[in-house]
VODRENNU-31931 format. One line per field, with one value per residue: residue number from 0; residue in three letters; x, y negated, z of N, C-alpha, C in turn. Coordinates in nm, 4 decimals, padded with zeros to 6 digits. Layout:
N
resi (NUM:...)
resn (ala:...)
nc1 (X:...)
nc2 (Y:...)
nc3 (Z:...)
cac1 (X:...)
cac2 (Y:...)
cac3 (Z:...)
cc1 (X:...)
cc2 (Y:...)
cc3 (Z:...)
***
This chain:
104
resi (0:1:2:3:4:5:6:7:8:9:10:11:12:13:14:15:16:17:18:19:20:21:22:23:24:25:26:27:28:29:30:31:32:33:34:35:36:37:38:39:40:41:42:43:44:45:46:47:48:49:50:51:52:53:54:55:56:57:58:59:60:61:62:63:64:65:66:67:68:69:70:71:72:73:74:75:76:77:78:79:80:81:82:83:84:85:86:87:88:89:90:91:92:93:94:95:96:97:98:99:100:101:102:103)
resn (unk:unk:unk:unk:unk:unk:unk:unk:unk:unk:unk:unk:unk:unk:unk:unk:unk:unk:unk:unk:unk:unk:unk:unk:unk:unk:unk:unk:unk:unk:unk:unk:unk:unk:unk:unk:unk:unk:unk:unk:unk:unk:unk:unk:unk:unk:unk:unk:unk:unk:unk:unk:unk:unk:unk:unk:unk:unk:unk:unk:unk:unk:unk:unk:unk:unk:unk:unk:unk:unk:unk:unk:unk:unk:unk:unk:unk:unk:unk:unk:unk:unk:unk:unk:unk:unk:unk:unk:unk:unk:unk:unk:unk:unk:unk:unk:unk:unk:unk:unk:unk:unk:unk:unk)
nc1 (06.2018:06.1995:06.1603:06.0068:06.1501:06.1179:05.9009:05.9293:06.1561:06.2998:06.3217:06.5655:06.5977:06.9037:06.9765:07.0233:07.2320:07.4273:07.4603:07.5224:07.7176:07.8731:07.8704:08.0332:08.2619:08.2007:08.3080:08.2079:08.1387:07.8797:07.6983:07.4962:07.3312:07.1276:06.8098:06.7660:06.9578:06.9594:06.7364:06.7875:07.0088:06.8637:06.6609:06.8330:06.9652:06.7123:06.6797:06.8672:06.8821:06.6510:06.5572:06.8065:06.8610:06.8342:06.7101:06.8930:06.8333:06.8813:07.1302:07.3049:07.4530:07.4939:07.2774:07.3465:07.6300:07.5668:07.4959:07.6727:07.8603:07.7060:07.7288:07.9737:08.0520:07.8681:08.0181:08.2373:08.1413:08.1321:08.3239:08.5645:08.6775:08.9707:09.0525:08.9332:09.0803:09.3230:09.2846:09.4160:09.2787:09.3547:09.4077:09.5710:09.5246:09.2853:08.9157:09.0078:09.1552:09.0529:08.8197:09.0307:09.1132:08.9170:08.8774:08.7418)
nc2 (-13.5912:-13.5000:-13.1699:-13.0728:-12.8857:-12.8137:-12.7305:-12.4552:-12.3537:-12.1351:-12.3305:-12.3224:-12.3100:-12.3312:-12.4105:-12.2228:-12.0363:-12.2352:-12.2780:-12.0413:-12.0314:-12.2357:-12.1218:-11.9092:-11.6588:-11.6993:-11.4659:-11.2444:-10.9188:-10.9237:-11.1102:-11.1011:-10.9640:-11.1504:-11.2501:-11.4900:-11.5393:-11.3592:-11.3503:-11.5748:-11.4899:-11.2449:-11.4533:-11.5790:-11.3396:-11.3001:-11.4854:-11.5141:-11.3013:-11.3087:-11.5381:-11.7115:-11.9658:-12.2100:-12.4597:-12.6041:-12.6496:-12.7975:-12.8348:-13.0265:-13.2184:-13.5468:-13.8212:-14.0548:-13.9573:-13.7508:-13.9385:-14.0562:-13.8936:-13.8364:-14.0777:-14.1150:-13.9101:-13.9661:-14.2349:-14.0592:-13.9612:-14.1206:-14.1955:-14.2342:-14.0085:-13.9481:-14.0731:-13.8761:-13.6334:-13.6748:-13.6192:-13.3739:-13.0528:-12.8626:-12.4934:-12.5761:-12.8892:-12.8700:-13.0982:-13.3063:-13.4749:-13.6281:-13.7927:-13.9367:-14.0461:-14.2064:-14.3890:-14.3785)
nc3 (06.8574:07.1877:07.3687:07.6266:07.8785:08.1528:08.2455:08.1814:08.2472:08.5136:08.8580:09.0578:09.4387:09.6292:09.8535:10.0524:10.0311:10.0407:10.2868:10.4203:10.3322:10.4545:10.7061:10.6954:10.5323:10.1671:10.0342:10.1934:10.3281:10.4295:10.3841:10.1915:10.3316:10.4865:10.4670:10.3144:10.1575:09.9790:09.8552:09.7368:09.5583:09.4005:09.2769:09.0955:08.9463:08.8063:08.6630:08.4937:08.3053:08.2124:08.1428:08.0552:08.1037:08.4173:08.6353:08.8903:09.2251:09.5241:09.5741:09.7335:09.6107:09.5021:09.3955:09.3219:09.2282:09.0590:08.8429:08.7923:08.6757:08.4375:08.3251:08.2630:08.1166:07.8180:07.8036:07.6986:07.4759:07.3174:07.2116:06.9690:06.7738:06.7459:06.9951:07.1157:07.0428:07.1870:07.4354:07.6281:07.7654:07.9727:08.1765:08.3927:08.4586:08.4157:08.4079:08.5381:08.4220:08.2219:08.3580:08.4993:08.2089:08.1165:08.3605:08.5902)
cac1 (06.1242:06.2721:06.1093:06.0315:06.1867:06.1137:05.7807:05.9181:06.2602:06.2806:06.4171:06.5609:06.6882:07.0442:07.0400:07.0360:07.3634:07.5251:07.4188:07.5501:07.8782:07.9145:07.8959:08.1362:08.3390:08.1450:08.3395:08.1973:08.0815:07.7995:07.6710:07.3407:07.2094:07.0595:06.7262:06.7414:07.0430:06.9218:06.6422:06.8339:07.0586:06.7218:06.6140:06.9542:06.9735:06.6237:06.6644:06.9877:06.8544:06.4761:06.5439:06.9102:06.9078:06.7834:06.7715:06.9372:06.7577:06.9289:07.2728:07.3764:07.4741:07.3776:07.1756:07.4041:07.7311:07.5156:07.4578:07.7976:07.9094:07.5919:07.7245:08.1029:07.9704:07.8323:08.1726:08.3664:08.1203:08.0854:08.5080:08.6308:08.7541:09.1055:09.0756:08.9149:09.2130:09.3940:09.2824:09.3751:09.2029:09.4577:09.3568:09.6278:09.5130:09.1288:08.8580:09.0353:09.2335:08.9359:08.8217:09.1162:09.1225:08.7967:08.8811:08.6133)
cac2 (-13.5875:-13.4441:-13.1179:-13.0952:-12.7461:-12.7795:-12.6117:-12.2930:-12.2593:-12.1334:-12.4482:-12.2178:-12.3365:-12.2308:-12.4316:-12.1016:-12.0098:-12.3304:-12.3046:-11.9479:-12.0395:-12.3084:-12.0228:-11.8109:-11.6844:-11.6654:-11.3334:-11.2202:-10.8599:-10.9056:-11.1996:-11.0057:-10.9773:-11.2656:-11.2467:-11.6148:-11.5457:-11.1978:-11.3873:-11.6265:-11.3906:-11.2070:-11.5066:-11.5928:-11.2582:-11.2495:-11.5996:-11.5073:-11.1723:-11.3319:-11.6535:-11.7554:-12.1201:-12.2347:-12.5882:-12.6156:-12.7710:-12.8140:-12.8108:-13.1402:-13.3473:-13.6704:-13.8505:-14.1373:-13.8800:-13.7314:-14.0758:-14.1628:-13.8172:-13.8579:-14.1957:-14.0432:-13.8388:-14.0636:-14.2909:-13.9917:-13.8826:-14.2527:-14.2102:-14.2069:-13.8045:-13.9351:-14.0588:-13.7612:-13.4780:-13.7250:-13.5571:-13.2194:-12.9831:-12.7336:-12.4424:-12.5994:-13.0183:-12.8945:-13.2174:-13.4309:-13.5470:-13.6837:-13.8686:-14.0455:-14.1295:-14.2878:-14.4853:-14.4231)
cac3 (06.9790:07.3020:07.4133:07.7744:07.8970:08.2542:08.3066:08.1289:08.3249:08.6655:08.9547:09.1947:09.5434:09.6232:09.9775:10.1455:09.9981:10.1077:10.4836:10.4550:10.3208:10.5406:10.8604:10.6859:10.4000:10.0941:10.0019:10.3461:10.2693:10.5213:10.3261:10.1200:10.5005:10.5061:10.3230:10.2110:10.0640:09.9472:09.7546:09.5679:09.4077:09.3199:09.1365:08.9887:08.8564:08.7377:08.5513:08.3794:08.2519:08.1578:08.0345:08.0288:08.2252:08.5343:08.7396:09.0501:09.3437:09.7107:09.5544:09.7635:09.5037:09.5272:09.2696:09.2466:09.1762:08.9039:08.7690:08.7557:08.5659:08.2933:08.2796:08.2122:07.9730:07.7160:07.7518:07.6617:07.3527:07.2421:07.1615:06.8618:06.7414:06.7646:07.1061:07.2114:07.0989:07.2939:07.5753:07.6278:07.8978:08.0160:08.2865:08.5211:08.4547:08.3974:08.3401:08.5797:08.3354:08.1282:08.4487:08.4847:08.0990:08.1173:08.4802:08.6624)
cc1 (06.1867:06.1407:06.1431:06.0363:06.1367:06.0524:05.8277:06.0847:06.2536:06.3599:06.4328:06.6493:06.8149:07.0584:07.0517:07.1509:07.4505:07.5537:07.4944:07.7292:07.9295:07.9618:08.0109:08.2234:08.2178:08.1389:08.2786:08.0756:07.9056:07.6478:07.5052:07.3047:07.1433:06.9273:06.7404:06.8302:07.0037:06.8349:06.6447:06.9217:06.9384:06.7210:06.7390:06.9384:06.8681:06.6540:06.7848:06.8914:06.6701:06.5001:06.7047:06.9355:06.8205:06.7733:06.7831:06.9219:06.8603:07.0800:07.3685:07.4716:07.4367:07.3714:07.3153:07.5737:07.6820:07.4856:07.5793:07.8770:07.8875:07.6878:07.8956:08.1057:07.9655:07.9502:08.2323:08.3043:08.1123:08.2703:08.4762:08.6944:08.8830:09.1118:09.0057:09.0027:09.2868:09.4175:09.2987:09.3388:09.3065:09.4117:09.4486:09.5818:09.3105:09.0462:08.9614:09.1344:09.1542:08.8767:08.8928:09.1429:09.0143:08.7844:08.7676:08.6490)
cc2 (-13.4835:-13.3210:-13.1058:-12.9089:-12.7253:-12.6943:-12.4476:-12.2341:-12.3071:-12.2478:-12.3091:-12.3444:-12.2853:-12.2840:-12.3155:-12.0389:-12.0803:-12.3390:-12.1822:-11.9504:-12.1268:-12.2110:-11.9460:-11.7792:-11.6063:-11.5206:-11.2326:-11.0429:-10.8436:-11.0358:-11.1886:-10.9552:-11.0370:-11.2757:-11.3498:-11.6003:-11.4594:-11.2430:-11.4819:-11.5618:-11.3526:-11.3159:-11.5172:-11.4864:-11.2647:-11.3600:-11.6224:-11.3736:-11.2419:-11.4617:-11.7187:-11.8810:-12.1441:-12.3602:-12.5312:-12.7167:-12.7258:-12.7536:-12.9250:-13.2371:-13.4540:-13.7369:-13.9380:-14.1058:-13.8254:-13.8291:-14.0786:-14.0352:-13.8062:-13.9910:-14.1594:-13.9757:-13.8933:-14.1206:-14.1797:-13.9456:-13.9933:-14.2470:-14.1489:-14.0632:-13.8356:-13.9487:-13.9057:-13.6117:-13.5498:-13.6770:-13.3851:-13.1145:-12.8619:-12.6461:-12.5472:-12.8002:-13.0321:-13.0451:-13.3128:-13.5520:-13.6468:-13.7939:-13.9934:-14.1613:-14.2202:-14.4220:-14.5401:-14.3932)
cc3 (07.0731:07.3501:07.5254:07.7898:08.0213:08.2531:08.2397:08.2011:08.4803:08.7529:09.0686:09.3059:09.6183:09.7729:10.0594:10.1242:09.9995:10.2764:10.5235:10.4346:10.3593:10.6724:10.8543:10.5682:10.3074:09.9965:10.1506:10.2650:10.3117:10.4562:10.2751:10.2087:10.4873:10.4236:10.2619:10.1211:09.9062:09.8164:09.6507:09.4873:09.3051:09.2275:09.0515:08.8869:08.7734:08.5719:08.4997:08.2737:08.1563:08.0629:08.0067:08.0889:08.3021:08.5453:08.8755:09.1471:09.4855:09.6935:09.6338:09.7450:09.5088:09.3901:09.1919:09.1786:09.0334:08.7861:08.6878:08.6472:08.4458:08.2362:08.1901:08.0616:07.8360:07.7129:07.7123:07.5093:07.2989:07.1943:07.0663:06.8758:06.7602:06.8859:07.1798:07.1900:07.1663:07.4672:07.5770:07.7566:07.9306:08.1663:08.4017:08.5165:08.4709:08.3696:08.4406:08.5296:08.2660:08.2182:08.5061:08.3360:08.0911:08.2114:08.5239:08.8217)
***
């Protein structure tokens, strides 16, 4: 039976840290001005330090991109153990290698 985690970890909203790093550079030291910004660190920090995972709301993802990665997913754990050292993840090739093996 699948336990439901939501109600006990925090959904924080991060769009306030996209709108901000749209205006400017995200290394911008001026950045923790902004209260909206100001207040999702706050939670970030709180809900690493309190509970360890979060959800992320107003990340502008779209549903049907998340579909299609879940859906990635499963094809890549439904492989056979040989096809999957087949693939190897290297810092300089990272997942997009895995992406292509799958041909999606």
């Amino acid at each position: 039976m699948a336990t439901n985690f939501k109600p006990h970890l925090p959904i924080i909203d991060i769009s306030p840290l996209l709108v901000k790093c749209a205006a400017c550079k995200c290394d911008d030291p001026d950045m923790m001005d902004d209260t909206g910004v100001a207040k999702v660190v706050r939670k970030l920090d709180r809900a690493c330090r309190d509970v360890g995972f979060f959800y992320v709301i107003g990340h502008g993802i779209s549903e049907s991109l998340m579909r299609k990665v879940k859906e990635m997913t499963h094809r890549f754990f439904e492989l056979p153990y040989e096809e999957k050292l087949k693939i190897k993840i290297t810092p300089a090739a990272g997942y997009r290698f895995v992406f292509k093996y799958l041909k999606m």
